[in-house]
N, C-alpha and C positions, 0 to 999 in steps of 0.2 A: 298601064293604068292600074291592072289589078298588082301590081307591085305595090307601086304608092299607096294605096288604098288600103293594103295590107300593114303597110309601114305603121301609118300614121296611127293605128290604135295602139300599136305597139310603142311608139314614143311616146305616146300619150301615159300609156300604164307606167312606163320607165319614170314619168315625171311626176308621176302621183305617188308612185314609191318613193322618192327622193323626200316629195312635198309633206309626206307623211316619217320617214327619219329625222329631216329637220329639227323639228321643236325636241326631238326625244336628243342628237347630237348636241345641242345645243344647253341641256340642263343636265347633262355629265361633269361632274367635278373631278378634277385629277389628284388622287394620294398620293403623298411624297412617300419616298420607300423611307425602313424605319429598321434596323438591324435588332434581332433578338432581343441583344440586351444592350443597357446603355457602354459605352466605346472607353471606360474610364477603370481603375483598376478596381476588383473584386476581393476584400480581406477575406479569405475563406475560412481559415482559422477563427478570425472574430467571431462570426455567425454561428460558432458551437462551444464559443465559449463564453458564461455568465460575465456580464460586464462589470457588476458591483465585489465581482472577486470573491463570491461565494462557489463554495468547495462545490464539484461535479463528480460525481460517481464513477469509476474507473481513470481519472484522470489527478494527476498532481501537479505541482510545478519544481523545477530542480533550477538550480543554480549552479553553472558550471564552466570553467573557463572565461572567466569576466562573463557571462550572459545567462538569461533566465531562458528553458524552453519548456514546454511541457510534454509528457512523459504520458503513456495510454498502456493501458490496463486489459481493457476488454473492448472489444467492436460493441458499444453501447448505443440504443437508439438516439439517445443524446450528443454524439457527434454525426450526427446525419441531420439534413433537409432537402427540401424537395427543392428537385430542378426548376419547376415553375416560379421559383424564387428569385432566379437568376434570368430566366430567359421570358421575360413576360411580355414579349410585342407574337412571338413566335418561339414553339418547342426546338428550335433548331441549334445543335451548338455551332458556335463561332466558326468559320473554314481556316480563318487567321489568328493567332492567341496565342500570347504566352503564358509560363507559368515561372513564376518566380518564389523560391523555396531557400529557406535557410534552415540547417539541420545540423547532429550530431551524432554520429554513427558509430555503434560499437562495433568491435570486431563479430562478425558474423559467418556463420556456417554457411559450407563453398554450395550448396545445393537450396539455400534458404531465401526464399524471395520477398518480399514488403512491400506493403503498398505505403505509399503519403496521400493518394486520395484516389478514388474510383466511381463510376455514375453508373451505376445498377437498375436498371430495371424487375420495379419491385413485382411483376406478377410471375415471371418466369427467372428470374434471379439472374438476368443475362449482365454481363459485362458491356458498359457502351464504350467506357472509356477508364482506362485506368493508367495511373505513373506508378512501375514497379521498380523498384532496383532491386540486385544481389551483390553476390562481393565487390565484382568490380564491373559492372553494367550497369545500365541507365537503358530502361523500356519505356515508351510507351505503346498502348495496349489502345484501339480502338476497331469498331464494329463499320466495316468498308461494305463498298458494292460488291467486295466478292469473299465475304464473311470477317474474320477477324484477321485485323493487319498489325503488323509490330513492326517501331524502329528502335532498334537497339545499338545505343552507343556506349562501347565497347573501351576497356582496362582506364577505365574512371573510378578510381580508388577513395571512394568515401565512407568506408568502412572502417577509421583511423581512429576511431573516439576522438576527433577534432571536430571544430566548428568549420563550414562548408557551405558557401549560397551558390545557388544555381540557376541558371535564365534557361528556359527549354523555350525554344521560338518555334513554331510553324506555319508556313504560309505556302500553298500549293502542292509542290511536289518536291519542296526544301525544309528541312528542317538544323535547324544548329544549337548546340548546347554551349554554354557557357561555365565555366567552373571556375569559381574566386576571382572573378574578370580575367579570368587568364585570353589566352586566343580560342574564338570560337572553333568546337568541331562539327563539321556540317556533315551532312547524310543526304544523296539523293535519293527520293523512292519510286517505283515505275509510275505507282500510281498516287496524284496527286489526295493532301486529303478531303475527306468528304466533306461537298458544301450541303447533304440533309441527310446527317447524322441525328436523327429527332430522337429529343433528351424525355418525349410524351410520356408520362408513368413513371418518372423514375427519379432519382436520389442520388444527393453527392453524400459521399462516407469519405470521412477524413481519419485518416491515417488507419485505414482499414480497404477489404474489398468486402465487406457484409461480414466475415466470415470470421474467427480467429484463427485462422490460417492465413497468414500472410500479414499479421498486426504488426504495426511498425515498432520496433522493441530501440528506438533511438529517443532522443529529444528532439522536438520539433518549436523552431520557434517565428517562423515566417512561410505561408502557404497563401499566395494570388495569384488570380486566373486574371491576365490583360486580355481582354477581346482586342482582337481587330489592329494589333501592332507588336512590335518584338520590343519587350521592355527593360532589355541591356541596355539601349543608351540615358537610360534612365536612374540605371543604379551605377552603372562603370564609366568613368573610371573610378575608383574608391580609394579612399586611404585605409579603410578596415574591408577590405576585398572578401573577407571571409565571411563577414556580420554585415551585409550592405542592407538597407533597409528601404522598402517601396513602400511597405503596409503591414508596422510588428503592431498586435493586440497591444492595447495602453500596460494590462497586467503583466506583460513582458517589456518595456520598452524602454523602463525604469528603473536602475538597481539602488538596493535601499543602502541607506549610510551606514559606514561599518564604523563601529565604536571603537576607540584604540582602549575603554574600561575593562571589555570584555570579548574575545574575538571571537564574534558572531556577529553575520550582518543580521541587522535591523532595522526598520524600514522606522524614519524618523521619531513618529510620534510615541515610540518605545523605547526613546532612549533617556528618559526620566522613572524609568519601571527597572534599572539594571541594579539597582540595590537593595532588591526588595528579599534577599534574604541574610538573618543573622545570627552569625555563633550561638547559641542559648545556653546548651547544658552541657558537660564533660561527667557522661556514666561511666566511672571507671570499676571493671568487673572482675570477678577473678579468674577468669578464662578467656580467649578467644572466643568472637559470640556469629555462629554462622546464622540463628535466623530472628527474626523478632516476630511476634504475635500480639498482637492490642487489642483487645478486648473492654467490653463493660460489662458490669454487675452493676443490677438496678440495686441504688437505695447503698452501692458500698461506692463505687466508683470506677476511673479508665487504672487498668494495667497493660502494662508490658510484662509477656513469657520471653525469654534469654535460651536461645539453646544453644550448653556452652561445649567447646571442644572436652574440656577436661570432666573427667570422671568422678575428682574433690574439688569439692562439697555439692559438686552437680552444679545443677540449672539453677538461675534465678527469678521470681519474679517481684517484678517493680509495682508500687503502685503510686498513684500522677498524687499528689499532694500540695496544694498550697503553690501551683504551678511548678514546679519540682519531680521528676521519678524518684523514689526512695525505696529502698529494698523490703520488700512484705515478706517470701518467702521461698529457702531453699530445697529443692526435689533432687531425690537422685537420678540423676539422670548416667547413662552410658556413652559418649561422646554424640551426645545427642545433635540433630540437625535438622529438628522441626518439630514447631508446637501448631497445632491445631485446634481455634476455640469452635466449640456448636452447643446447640443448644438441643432438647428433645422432651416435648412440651415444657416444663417449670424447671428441668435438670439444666445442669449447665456443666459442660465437660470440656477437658481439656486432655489433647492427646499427644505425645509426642513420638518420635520414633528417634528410637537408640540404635546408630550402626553399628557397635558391636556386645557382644555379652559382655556381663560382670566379671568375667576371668576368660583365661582361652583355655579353649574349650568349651566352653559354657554356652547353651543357647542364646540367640540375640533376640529379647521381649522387648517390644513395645508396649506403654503402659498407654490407659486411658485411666484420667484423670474425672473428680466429681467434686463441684464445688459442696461444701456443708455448709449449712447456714448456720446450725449450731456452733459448730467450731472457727468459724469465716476463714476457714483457708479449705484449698484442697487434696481431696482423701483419695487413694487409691482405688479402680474399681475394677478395672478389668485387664487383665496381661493380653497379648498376641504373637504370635512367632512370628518372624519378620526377617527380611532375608538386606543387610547392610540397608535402611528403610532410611530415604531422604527425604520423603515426604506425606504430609494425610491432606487428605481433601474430604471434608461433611456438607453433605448436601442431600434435599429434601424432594422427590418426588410422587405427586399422589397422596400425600399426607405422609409418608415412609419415610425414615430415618437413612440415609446410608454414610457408609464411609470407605474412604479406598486409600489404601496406601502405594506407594512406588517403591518398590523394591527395585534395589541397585543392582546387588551380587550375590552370588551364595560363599560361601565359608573358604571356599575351594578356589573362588575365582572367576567362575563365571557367570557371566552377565545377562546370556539370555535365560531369560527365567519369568515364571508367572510372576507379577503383581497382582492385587486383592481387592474386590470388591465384598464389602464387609455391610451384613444387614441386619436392620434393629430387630430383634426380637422382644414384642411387648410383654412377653411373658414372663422370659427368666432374663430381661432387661438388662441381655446382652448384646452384641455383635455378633453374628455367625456369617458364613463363608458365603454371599451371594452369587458370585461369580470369578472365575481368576481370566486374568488376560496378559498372552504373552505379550514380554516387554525386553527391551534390550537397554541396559545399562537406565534402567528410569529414573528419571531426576526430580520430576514434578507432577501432578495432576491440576487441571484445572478443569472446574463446573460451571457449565451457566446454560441459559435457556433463549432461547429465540421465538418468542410466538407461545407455540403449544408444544415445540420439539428444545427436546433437552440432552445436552451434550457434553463428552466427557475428553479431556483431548489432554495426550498422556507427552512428555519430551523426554524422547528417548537420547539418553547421551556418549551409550559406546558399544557395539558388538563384539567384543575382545579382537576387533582389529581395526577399524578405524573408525572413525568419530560421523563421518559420511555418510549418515543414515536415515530411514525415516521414521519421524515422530508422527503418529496418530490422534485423528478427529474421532470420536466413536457418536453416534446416537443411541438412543435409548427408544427398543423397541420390543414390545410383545414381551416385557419383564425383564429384558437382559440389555444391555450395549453391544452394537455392531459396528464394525468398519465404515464409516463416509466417507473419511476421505485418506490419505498420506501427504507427506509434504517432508521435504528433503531437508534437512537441520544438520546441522554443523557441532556436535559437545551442546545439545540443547541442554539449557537447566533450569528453564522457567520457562511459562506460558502467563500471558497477561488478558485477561479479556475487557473490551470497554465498549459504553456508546456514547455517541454523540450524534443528538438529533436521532433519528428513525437508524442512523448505519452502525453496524454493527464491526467492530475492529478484534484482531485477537495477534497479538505481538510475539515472538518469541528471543530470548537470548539467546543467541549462541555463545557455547563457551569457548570452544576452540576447535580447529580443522586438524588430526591427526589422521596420516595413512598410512597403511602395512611398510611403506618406504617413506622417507623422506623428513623434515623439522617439524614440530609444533608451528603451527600459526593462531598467532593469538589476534590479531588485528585483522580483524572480519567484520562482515555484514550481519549484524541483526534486522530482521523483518517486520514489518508490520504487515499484516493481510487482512483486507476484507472482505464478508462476507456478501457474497454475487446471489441478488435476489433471482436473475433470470436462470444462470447456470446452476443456481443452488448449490456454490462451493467459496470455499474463500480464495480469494484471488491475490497476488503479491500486488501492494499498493505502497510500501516506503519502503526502502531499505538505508540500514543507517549504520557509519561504522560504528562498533566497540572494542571496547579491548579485553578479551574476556567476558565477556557480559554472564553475572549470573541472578538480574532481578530486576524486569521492569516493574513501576508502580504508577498506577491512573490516578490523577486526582484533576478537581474541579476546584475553582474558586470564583463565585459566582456566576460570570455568563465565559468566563476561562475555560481551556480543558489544558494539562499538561502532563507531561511523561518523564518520569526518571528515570536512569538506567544506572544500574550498581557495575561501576568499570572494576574488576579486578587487579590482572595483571596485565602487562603489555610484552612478556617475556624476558622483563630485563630485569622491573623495578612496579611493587603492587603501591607504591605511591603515586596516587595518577586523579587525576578528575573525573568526579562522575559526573552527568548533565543531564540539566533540567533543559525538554525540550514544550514550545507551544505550539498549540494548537493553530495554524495561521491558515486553516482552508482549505483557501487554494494550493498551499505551498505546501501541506499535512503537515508534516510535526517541525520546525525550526530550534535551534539552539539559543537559550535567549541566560543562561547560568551556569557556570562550572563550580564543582562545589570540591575543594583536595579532599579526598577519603586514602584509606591504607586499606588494600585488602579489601576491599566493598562488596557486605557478601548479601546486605539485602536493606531494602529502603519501606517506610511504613510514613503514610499520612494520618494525622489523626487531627481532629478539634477539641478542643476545651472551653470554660469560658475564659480564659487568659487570652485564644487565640487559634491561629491554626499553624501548626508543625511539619516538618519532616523528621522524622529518625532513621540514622543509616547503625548498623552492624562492620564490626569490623572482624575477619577470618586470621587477621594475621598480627594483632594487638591486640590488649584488653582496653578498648575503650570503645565506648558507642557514644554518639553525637546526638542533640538533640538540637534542629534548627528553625528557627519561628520566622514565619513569611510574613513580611512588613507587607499590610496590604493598603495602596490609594485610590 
């Protein structure tokens, strides 16, 4: 009995607990599970690139083997977004997912590794997940239960400068790569990969790992992440195996019509703009003419300065008439090769530099020139010793007059030698010596200012052995110019500097690649580089063949920008095209005019009110071209 009796509270309680779970069981609703992110393909690429086709800051687009990709510069916060973009039910990356990648790889250093994308954890800079490749491997790179795991598939040769798509699957403890649909190669791993890999705090970088250390230096034209299935049988089998397509950005997807007018592509609506320039004038001179200088005088009008190879009658200058250049006045000049107009407060000067003396032996003076109003032409005002001087550059700092010339060589032959930073003296309102800066074979200077900082960047073109050198950046600091940066130039012989919008661009020509052994190469890469607000340097952002290059020139025409290049020679024949290239953004500078020059030894924009022109120089005839831009 006292059993029972015992019981029976105790059932009692058991059923009061139940009676009381009840109502609470009963008003539980069940959530359906719900994966990270949605199960459909991810264009990763899109997501960091501007969709209306406006230009992005360390990035271009290239054109190249039938297809467009795009081309990265620097690891910019602008190819990055956050994880929680991707994965927004749960921080978790996918355990199953492929990545499907189409690329073009140049030949690459056997120790040099790249990423096409990585997911960083931004507080500790840790790696969660990254795709590396090097010469011939295929990594990836992720954060396991027992630290960082890598599978690496191995003598996969996409390093070819070819075009190349790739399907990376993984699901468990399998993973298989595909290459151009050819036959999957599969990898088992001990340890399956991680199903909570948590992406919390962190960032996808495309074609970066955060770092420029390991910046993908390829063209990239297709990068998707498939959660949740392997997306080979989605793209293969293919008839272009190489360029298979799941998910290309619209700005790539599309190549534009090529003109049989003019051979350059261009993207439709540009192809009623390919006649927009025409023959105007035939200046025939009496010398070969290496540079031009255009200038105004208020109240007289636009000239052209001539600076001519020959010694008679010297140099000439033009002045614009009745829409016409017509000859104003002849200077002696010494196989002159550059005029220099400035101004210093109401004076107005003009300077050229003569590479050799009036006789041999004879010192080599540059003169500077001053216009008279009395007289309206200009008077002689001040000589300069000058060592074979291809160029002046005047510019104004602080209210300060200065001027610098490039000194080439000395008398003897060699090359490295000071060039001259020359300063106004208000007093006896002359130049004197402000500073000299070693220079090796100097061809050009060019001034310009960024901000509050002002900058002097010099193209060095030879060290009495090969052309392989560096041309210098200087700033302007505590009264003098200092080193900022170097940068490898090829027979530089001009510096260009431009902007458009807030970026700042500065272009060089190269003239030609000589070294201690082996041919001239005249069919090279000229550069455009721009200036890196975060790293504070200019960074390589176009390069573009020439042949010979010795003169870009910026010019604008209304909401337009466009670039000339003065093609010389090509090592056979200085009868050759130079090209007018635009401004297209995304795509930086495109060829959209070939213009036949002889010898093109330097190009000059200018306006009038007839219109607005180009002028090219010719080094190897006596004629110079005057061309007026038909504008619609």
């Amino acid at each position: 009995m006292e059993g029972q009796q015992n019981l029976v509270p105790s059932l009692w309680l058991l059923a009061l607990h139940w009676c009381l779970l009840l109502p609470l069981t009963e008003s539980v609703t069940v959530v359906p599970w719900k994966p990270c992110t949605d199960l459909h393909p991810v264009d990763l690429l899109s997501r960091v690139l501007p969709h209306n086709g406006e230009a992005l800051a360390g990035v271009r687009m290239v054109q190249e083997g039938g297809a467009r990709g795009v081309q990265f510069f620097s690891p910019t916060q602008a190819l990055t977004f956050p994880s929680s973009q991707l994965f927004i039910n749960c921080p978790l990356f996918p355990a199953e997912f492929s990545i499907v990648a189409t690329l073009k790889v140049p030949q690459i250093r056997v120790k040099r590794n790249e990423y096409l994308l990585a997911v960083v954890r931004e507080d500790d800079n840790q790696l969660l997940l990254g795709l590396r490749f090097s010469k011939d491997k295929v990594h990836l790179i992720y954060r396991g239960s027992m630290g960082r795991e890598r599978l690496s598939f191995k003598r996969i040769h996409l390093a070819d400068n070819h075009w190349h798509s790739m399907v990376l699957a993984i699901s468990g403890h399998h993973a298989t790569l595909t290459l151009d649909c050819g036959i999957p190669l599969e990898l088992v791993h001990k340890q399956p990969f991680p199903s909570d890999l948590s992406t919390d705090g962190s960032r996808f970088h495309i074609g970066s790992r955060r770092k420029w250390k390991g910046l993908f230096s390829g063209l990239l034209r297709q990068l998707v992440l498939l959660p949740g299935s392997d997306a080979t049988s989605r793209v293969c089998p293919s008839s272009n195996p190489s360029l298979v397509e799941l998910s290309v950005p619209t700005i790539l997807s599309n190549l534009p019509a090529k003109s049989h007018m003019n051979d350059a592509l261009l993207p439709p609506y540009e192809k009623d703009r390919l006649d927009y320039v025409d023959d105007y004038q035939d200046l025939y001179t009496t010398s070969e003419t290496l540079d031009i200088e255009l200038f105004q005088i208020p109240s007289v009008g636009l000239f052209a300065a001539m600076a001519h190879r020959a010694n008679k009658p010297g140099s000439a200058i033009y002045r614009w008439i009745h829409g016409n250049f017509q000859l104003y006045q002849n200077i002696s000049t010494f196989k002159a090769q550059a005029w220099k107009q400035f101004t210093i407060g109401r004076k107005i000067f003009l300077a050229v530099s003569n590479s050799v003396g009036p006789a041999d032996g004879q010192r080599e003076l540059s003169v500077i020139y001053r216009w008279s109003n009395k007289r309206l032409k200009f008077v002689r005002h001040q000589t300069l010793e000058t060592h074979g001087a291809r160029d002046w550059e005047a510019f104004h700092i602080n209210n300060e007059a200065f001027l610098a010339v490039a000194n080439h060589r000395t008398e003897n032959g060699n090359h490295n030698i000071n060039s001259v930073v020359y300063k106004w003296n208000p007093g006896t309102k002359t130049f004197e010596v402000n500073q000299t800066i070693s220079t090796s074979g100097a061809y050009d200077w060019e001034f310009f200012t960024v901000g509050p900082y002002h900058f002097l960047a010099v193209a060095n073109a030879f060290d009495g052995i090969s052309t392989q050198i560096d041309s210098s950046i200087y700033i302007w600091l505590g009264g003098g110019f200092q080193l900022f940066q170097t940068i490898r130039t090829f027979g530089a012989t001009d510096w260009e500097m431009f902007q458009i919008g807030n970026r700042v661009f500065l272009a060089v020509a190269n003239g030609h690649m000589l070294c201690e052994r082996g041919p001239s190469l005249y069919t090279i890469n000229s550069t455009i580089y721009e200036l890196d607000m975060t790293t504070k340097m200019f960074l390589k952002f176009q390069d573009i063949i020439t042949y010979s290059a010795v003169d870009w020139e910026f010019f604008s025409l209304g909401d337009e920008h466009f670039l000339v290049v003065a093609n010389s020679y090509d090592g056979s024949s200085y009868s050759l095209n130079s090209v007018i290239y635009r401004w297209q953004g995304y795509e930086g500078f495109v060829p959209v005019h070939r213009l036949p020059t002889i010898g093109c030894s330097d190009w000059e924009f200018f306006t009038s009110e007839e219109g607005s022109y180009l002028m090219y120089s010719s080094a190897k005839t006596p004629l110079s071209k005057v061309f007026k831009l038909r504008i619609h």
